[in-house]
C-alpha positions in Angstrom: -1.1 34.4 31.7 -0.1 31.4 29.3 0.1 28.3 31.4 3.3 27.3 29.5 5.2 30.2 31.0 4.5 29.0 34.1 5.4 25.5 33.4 8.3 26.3 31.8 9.2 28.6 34.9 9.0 26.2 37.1 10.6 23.4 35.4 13.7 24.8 35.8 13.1 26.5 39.3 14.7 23.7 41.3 18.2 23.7 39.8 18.2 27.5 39.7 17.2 27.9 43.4 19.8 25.1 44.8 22.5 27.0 43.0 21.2 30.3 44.5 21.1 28.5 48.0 25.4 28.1 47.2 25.7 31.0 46.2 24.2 32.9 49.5 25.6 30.2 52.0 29.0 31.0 50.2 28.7 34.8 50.3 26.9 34.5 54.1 30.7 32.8 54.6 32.7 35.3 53.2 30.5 38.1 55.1 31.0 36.2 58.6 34.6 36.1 58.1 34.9 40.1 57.2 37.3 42.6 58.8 34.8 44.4 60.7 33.2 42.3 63.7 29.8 44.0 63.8 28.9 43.5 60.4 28.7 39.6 61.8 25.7 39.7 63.2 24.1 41.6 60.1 25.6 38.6 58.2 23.5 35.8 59.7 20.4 37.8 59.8 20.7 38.5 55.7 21.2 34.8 55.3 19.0 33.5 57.3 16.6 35.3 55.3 17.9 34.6 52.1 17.5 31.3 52.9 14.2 31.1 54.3 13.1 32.7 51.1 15.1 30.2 49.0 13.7 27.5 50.5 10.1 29.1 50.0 11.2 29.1 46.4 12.1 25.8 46.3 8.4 24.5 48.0 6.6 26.8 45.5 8.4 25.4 42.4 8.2 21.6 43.7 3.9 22.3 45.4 3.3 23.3 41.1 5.2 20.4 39.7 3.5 18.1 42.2 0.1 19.3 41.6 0.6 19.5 37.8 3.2 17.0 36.8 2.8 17.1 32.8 1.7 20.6 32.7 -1.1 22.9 34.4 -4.7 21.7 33.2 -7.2 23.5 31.0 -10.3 25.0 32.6 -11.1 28.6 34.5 -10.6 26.9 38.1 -7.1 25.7 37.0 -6.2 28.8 34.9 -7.2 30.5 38.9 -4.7 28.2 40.6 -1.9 28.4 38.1 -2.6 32.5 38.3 -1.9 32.7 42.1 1.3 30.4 41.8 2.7 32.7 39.6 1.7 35.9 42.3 3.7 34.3 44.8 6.6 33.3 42.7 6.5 37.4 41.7 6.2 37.9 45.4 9.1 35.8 46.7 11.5 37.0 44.0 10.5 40.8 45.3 11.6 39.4 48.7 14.8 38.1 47.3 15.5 41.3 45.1 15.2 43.6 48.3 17.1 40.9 50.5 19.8 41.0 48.0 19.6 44.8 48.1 19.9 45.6 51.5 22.4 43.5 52.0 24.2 45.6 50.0 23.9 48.3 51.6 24.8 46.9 55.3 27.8 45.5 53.5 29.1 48.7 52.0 28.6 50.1 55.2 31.3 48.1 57.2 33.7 46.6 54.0 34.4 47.9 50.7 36.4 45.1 49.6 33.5 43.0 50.3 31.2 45.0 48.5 33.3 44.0 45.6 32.9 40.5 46.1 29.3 40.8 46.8 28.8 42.6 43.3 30.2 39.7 41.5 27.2 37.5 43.6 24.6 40.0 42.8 25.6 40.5 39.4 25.5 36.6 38.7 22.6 35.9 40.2 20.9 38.5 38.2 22.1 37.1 35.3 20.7 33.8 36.7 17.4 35.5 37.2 17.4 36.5 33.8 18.0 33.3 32.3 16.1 31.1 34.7 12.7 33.4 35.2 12.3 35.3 31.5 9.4 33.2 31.2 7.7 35.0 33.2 9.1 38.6 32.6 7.5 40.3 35.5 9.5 38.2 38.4 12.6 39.0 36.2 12.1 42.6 36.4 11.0 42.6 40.2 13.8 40.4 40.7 16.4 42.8 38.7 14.7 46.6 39.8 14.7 45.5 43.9 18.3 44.5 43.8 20.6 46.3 41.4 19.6 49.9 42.2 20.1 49.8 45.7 23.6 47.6 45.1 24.2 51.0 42.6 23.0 53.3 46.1 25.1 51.2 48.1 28.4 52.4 45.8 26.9 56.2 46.2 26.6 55.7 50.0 30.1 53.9 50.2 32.0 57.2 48.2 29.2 60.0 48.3 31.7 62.8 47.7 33.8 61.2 45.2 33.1 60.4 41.3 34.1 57.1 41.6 30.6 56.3 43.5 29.0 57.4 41.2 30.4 55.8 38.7 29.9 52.1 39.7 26.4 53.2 40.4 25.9 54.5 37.1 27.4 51.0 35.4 25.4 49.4 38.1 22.2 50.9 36.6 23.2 50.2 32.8 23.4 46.8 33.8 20.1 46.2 35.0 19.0 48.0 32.0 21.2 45.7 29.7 19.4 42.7 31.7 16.0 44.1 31.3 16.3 44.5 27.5 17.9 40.9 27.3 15.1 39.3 29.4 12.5 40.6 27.4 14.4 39.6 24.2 14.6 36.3 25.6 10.8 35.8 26.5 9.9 37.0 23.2 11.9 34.3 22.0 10.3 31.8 24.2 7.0 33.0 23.5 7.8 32.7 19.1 9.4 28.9 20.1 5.7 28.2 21.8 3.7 29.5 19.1 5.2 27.4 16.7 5.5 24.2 19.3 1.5 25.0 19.5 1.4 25.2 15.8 3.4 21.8 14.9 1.5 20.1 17.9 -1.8 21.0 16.3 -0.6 20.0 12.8 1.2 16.9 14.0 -2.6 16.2 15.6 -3.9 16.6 12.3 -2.2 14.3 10.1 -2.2 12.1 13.1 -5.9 12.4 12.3 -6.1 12.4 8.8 -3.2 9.2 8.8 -6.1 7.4 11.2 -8.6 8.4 9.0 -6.6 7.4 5.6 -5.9 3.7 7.8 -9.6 3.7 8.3 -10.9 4.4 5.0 -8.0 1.5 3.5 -9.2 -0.7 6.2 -12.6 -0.2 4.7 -11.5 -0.1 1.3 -9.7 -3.7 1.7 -12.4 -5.2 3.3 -15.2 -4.0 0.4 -12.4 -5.2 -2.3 -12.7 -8.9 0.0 -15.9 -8.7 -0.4 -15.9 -7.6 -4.1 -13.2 -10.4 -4.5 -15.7 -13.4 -2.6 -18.7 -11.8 -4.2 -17.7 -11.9 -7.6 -15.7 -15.8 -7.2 -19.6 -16.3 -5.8 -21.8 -14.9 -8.3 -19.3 -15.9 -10.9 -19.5 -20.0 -9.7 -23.3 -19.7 -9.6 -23.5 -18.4 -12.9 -20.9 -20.4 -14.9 -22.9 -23.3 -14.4 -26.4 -22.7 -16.4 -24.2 -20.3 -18.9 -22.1 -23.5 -19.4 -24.6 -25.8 -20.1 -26.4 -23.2 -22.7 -22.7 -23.4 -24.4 -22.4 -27.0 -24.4 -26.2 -27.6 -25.4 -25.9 -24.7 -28.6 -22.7 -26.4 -29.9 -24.7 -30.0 -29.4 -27.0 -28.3 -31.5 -24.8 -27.7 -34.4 -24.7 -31.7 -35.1 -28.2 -31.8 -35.8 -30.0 -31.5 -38.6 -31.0 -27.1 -39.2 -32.0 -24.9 -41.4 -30.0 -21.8 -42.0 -32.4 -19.5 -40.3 -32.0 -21.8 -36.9 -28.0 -22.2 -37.6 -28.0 -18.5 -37.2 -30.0 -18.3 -34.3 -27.2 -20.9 -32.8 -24.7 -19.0 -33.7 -25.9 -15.4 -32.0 -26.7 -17.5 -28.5 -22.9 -19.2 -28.8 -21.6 -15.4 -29.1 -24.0 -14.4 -26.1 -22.6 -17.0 -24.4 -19.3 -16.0 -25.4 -19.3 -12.3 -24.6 -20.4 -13.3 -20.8 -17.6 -15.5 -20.4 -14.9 -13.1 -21.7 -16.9 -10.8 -19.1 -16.6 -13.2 -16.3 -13.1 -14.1 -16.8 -12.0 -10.4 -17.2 -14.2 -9.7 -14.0 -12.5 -12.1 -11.6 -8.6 -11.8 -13.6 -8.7 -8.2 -12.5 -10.3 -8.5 -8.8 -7.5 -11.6 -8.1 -5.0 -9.3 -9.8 -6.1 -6.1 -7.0 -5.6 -8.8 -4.3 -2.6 -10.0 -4.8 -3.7 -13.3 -5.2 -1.6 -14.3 -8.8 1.3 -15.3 -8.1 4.2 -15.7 -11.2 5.3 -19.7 -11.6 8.2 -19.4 -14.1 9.3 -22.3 -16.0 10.8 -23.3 -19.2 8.0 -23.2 -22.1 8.5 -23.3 -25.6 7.1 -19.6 -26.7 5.9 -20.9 -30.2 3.9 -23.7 -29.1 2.2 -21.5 -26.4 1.0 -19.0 -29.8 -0.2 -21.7 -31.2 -2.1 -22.5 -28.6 -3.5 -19.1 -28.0 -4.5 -19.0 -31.5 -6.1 -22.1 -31.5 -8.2 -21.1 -28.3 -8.9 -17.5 -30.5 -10.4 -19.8 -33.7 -13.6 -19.7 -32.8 -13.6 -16.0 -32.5 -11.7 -15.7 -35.5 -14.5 -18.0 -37.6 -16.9 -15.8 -36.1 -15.1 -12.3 -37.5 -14.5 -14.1 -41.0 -18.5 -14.3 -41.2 -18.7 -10.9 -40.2 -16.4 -9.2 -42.8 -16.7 -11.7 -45.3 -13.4 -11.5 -47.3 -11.1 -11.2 -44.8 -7.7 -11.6 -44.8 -6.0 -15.0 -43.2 -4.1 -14.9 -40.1 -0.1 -15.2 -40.2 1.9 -17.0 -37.8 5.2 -16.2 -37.5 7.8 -18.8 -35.7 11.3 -19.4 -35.7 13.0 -23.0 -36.5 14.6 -24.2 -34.1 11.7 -23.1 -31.0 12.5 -20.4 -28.6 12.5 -21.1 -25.1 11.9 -18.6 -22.6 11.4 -18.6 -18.7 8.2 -17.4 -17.5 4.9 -17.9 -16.1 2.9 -20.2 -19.2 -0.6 -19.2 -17.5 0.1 -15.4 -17.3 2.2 -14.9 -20.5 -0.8 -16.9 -22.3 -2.9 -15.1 -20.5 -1.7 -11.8 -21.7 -1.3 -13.3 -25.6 -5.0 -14.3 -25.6 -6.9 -10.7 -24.2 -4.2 -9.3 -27.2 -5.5 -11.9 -29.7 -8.8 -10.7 -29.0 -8.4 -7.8 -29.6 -6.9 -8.1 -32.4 -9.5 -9.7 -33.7 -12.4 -7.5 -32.4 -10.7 -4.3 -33.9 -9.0 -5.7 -37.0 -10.5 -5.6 -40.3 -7.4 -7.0 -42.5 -5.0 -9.9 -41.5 -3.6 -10.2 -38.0 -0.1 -11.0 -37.5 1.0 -13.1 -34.3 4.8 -13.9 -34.3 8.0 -14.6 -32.1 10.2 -11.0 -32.9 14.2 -10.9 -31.9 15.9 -7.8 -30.7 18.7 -6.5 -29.2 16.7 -7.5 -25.6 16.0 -11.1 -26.5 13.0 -12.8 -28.4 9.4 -10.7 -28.0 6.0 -11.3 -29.0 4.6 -9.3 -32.0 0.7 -9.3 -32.6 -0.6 -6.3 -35.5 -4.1 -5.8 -36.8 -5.4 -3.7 -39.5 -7.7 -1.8 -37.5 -9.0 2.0 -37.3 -5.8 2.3 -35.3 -5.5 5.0 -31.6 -4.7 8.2 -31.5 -1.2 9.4 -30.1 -3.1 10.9 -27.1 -5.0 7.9 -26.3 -2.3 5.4 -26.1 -1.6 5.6 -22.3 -5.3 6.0 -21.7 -6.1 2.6 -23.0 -4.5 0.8 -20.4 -6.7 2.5 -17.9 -9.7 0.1 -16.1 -12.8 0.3 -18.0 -11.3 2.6 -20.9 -12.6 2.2 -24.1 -12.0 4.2 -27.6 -15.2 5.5 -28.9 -14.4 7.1 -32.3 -16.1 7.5 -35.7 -13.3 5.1 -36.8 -13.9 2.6 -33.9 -16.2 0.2 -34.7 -18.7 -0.5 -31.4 -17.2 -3.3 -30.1 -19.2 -5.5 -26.9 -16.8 -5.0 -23.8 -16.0 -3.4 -20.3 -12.7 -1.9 -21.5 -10.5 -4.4 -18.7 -8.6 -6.4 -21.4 -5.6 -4.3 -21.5 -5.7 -3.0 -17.7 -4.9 -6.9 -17.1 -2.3 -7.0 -20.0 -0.6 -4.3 -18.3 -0.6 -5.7 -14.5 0.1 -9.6 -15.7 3.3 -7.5 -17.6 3.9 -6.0 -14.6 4.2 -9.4 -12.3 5.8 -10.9 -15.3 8.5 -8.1 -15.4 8.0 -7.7 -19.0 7.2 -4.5 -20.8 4.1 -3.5 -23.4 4.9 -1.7 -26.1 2.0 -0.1 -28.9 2.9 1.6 -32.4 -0.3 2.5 -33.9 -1.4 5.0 -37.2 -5.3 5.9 -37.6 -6.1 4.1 -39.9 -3.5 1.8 -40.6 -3.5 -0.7 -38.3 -2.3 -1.2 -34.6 1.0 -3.1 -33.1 1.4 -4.7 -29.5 5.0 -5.7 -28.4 5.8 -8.2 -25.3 9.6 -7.7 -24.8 11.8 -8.5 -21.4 11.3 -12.4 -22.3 14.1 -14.0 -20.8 15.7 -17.3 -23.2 16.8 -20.8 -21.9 17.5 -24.1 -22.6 15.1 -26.3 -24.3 13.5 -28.3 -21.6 13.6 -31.9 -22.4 9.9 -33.4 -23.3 8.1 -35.4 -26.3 7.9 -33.6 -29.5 5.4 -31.9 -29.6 2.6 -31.7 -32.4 1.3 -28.3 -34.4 -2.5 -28.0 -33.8 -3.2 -28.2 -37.6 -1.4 -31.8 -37.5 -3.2 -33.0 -34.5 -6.9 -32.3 -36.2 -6.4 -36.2 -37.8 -7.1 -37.7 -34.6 -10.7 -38.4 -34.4 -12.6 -38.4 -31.3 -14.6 -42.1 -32.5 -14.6 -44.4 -30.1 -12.6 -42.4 -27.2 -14.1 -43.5 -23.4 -14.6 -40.5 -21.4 -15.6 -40.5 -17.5 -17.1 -37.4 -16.9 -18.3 -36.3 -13.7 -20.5 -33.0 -12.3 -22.9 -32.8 -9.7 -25.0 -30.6 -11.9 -27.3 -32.6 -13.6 -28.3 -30.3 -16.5 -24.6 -29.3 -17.2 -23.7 -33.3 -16.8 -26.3 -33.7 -20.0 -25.4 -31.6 -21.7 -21.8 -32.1 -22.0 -22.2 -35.7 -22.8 -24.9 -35.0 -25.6 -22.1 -32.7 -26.8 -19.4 -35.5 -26.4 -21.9 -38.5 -27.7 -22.1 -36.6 -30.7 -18.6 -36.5 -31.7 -19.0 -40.3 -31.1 -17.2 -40.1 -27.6 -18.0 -43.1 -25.3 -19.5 -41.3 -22.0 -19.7 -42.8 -18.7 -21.2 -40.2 -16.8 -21.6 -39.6 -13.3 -22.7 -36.9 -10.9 -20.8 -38.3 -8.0 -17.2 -39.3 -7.4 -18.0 -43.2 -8.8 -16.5 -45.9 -7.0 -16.1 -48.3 -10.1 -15.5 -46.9 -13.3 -14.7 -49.1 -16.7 -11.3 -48.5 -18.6 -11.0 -44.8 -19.6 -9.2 -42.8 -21.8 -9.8 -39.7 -20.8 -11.7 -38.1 -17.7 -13.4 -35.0 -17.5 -14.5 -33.6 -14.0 -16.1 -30.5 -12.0 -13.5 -29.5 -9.4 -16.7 -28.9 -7.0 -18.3 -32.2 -6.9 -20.9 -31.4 -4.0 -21.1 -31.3 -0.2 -19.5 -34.1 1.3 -17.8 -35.8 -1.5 -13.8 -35.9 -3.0 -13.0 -32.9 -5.0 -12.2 -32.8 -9.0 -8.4 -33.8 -7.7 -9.2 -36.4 -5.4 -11.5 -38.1 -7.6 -9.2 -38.0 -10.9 -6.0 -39.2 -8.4 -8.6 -42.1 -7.2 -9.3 -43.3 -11.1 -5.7 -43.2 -12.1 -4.8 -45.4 -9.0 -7.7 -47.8 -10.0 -6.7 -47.5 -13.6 -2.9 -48.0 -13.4 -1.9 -45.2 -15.6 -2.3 -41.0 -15.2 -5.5 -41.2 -17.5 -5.3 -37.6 -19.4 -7.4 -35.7 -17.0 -9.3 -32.3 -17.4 -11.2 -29.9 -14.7 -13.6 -27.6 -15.5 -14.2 -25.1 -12.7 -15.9 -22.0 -12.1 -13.6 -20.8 -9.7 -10.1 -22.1 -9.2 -7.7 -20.2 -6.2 -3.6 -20.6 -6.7 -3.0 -23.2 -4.3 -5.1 -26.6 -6.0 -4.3 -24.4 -9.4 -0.2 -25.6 -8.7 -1.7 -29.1 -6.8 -3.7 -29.8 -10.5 -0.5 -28.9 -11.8 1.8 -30.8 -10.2 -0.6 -33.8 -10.9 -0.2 -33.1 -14.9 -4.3 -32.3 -15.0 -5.6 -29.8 -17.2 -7.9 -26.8 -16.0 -10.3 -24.5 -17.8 -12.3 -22.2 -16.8 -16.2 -22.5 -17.1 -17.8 -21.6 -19.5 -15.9 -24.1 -21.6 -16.6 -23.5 -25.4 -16.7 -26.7 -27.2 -13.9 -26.0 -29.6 -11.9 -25.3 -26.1 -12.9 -28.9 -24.7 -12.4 -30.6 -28.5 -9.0 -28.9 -28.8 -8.3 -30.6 -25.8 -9.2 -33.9 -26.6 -7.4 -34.2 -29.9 -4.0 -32.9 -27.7 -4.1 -36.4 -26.1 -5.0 -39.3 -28.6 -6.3 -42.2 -27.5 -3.5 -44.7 -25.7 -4.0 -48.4 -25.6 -5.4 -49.4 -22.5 -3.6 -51.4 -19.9 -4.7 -55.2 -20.7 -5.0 -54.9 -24.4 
């Protein structure tokens, strides 16, 4: 026997038993009252036995629900107990069939017209049966088969010799039938409703499982992307630091007297150096970019002067290509007069010009164009190549981590393939949309549209990077400052040379002499001021904001907008030297307070 029939059964027991408890006090009522005295005492002997058995009923259906108040439990001893509940429920309901039935017969006996009223009772209350115990179809049937065919021999025995007995007991009959049908119709349906409770119970269990499981394996996965994310800002720090010094030191070396052969040998360890940072930087872009840690900082910028900045950032690269495929075309630049202005984030938008610059550079073959284009959207950003070009079904693929074209018409280029995934996801935070045209062959096209214009932001003219070359670096006094001893060397060999005045220091100083310029690590050891502190301390001491650069291996959002705010520089290490000269020759020398 299923256990939920039982539970079910007896779940609604209680109601259904009080109501049949009215029902025979009512009808005990009616009987006690009838025409024909003698049939008194039959009246209170049927319902005092109706309503012992009732209230037998009722102690069965509330002992159940007592002992198993959320359902019966699992297991044979259980499965026993439930089994002889549902016995003495069949039992009882026998009793109350037969009770029902020969107090049909003592009624028919004495009173016809209370026969009639006792049919409607019986008939209801087998109706009642029907609804209330078609859970468990055997009590129904007891229930209907002890009752209705003696109420049926009660209209024979009432009118033996006339058809209209036999009539009523014929309906009589057909209406236990029509019951019987119904209730096993009805537990059928009950049985097809707990089938498929069963089934969505079991399946709701198993996505509740796989939904823990799919919580459990993100849990998992965010914690190993944490520590991807501190692993990498790590092992990216520690590594910065001799790879910077080997940059600095090979382009100190380039001011010395060599030969061709050892000029050469320079130039393939800068380009070493140069592949591991792009590496690096396209390493940690795209693990800060996974944890949400960029954050857009719109502004007003002037769109031309940040191209010109990109591509002065992309001349060494683009010196280096010119030696490779000697006779190559020059790069255009294509601006508009007056400047555009547009709002957005300088760092990300540069950010996403430079990894297209590249490659550009790395793929291209002819000229490279990099230019402001209008349309009907506002004012976009335009950079073509004359490279081998992608095919159609590649386009969408090449925004895909760690996708790279190998072709007979690609050239093996050094790389991981993240360049564009970041282009794509700083386009994404930046709300702007990355177009590509490209034909084998001829040449591909990248477009940056969704650029919002504005108003010119009010700020000092500002000089083209070809103008500002005539400043010479003679003569400038630089503080620089990095605990690392090797790196601290080897930038100010590399500064000396370009006849710089270093003071150098590998500790926040507490006196330094009048200075132009101050160049700092933002990690300045255990125990000491940071990069910020320490450039906020000179300036105080000086009198003036001192044009101020950090170079840091690893640099999070929040002292990103403190340096910033503060109007200091940042780059990221390894710093090439026409990076840090660039920089330099953007802030000529001011006359120092006093003179």
């Amino acid at each position: 026997m299923a256990g939920w029939r039982l539970d079910y059964l007896f779940g609604l027991a209680r109601h259904s038993w009080l109501v049949h408890v009215g029902v025979v006090c009512l009808l005990g009522l009616a009987w006690r009252h009838s025409v024909n005295p003698a049939s008194r005492h039959e009246a209170l002997i049927w319902l005092a036995g109706m309503l012992i058995l009732s209230a037998a009923m009722l102690i069965l259906a509330q002992a159940y629900v007592l002992r198993w108040p959320h359902g019966h439990a699992a297991g044979h001893d259980a499965q026993a107990a439930a089994r002889t509940y549902g016995l003495l429920h069949s039992l009882l309901t026998s009793l109350v069939g037969l009770g029902w039935g020969l107090g049909a017969l003592w009624v028919a006996r004495n009173d016809f017209a209370l026969l009639l009223v006792y049919s409607l009772a019986l008939g209801g209350t087998a109706l009642g049966a029907v609804s209330s115990q078609h859970a468990l179809p055997r009590s129904c049937l007891l229930s209907l088969w002890t009752s209705l065919p003696l109420l049926a021999l009660a209209y024979h025995y009432h009118d033996p010799d006339q058809w209209y007995g036999g009539i009523n007991a014929a309906m009589v009959l057909l209406y236990a039938a029509m019951l019987s049908l119904q209730s096993w119709r009805m537990s059928g349906f009950l049985a097809r409703n707990a089938q498929l409770s069963a089934s969505l119970a079991a399946r709701l269990a198993e996505l509740t499982t796989t939904s823990e499981a799919l919580d459990e394996a993100r849990r998992q996965a965010e914690d190993a992307n944490t520590a991807k994310s501190r692993f990498l800002a790590q092992a990216s720090h520690d590594l910065r630091q001799p790879i910077h010094a080997i940059g600095l030191l090979a382009a100190a070396l380039h001011d010395t007297r060599l030969d061709t052969e050892q000029r050469e040998l320079i130039g393939g360890i800068e380009r070493a150096v140069g592949a591991v940072s792009g590496l690096f930087q396209s390493l940690l872009d795209i693990s800060s970019l996974e944890v949400g840690s960029i954050q857009p900082q719109p502004r007003s910028l002037d769109l031309g002067q940040l191209l010109y900045q990109a591509w002065e950032q992309a001349q060494p690269q683009w010196h280096a290509s010119q030696q490779q495929i000697p006779g190559r075309a020059a790069a255009r630049i294509r601006l508009f007069d007056p400047p555009v202005w547009v709002h957005s984030d300088p760092g990300l938008l540069g950010a996403i010009v430079q990894n297209l610059l590249t490659n550009a550079i790395k793929y291209g073959r002819g000229h490279i164009l990099l230019g402001i284009r209008r349309g009907p959207d506002g004012p976009g950003i335009q950079i073509s190549d004359q490279g081998p070009g992608i095919a159609p079904d590649q386009i969408d693929a090449i925004f895909d981590e760690f996708y790279r074209i190998q072709t007979p018409h690609s050239p093996h280029i050094d790389g991981v393939g993240l360049g564009l995934t970041i282009v794509r996801r700083l386009a994404g935070l930046l709300s702007l949309r990355v177009q590509v045209q490209s034909r084998i062959g001829r040449g591909t096209t990248f477009r940056i549209t969704g650029l919002q214009s504005c108003h010119p932001q009010a700020s000092a003219p500002v000089q083209s990077p070809w103008d500002r070359l005539a400043h010479p670096l003679k003569g400038r006094s630089v503080c620089l400052i990095d605990d690392d001893t090797e790196v601290l060397a080897a930038c100010a060999d590399l500064l000396q040379r370009w006849g710089c005045a270093v003071h150098a220091y590998t500790r926040p100083p507490d006196f330094t002499p009048s200075m132009q310029a101050i160049i700092s690590d933002f990690d300045l050891g255990p125990g000491q001021s940071d990069g910020l502190q320490t450039i906020l301390a000179i300036r105080a001491r000086e009198g003036w904001d001192v044009p101020a650069l950090i170079v840091s291996g690893q640099m999070d959002a929040v002292h990103e907008q403190a340096l910033a705010a503060a109007g200091i520089a940042c780059l990221p290490k390894p710093v090439q030297a026409a990076e840090l000269r660039a920089w330099l020759m953007r802030h000529p020398p001011q006359p120092l307070p006093g003179h």
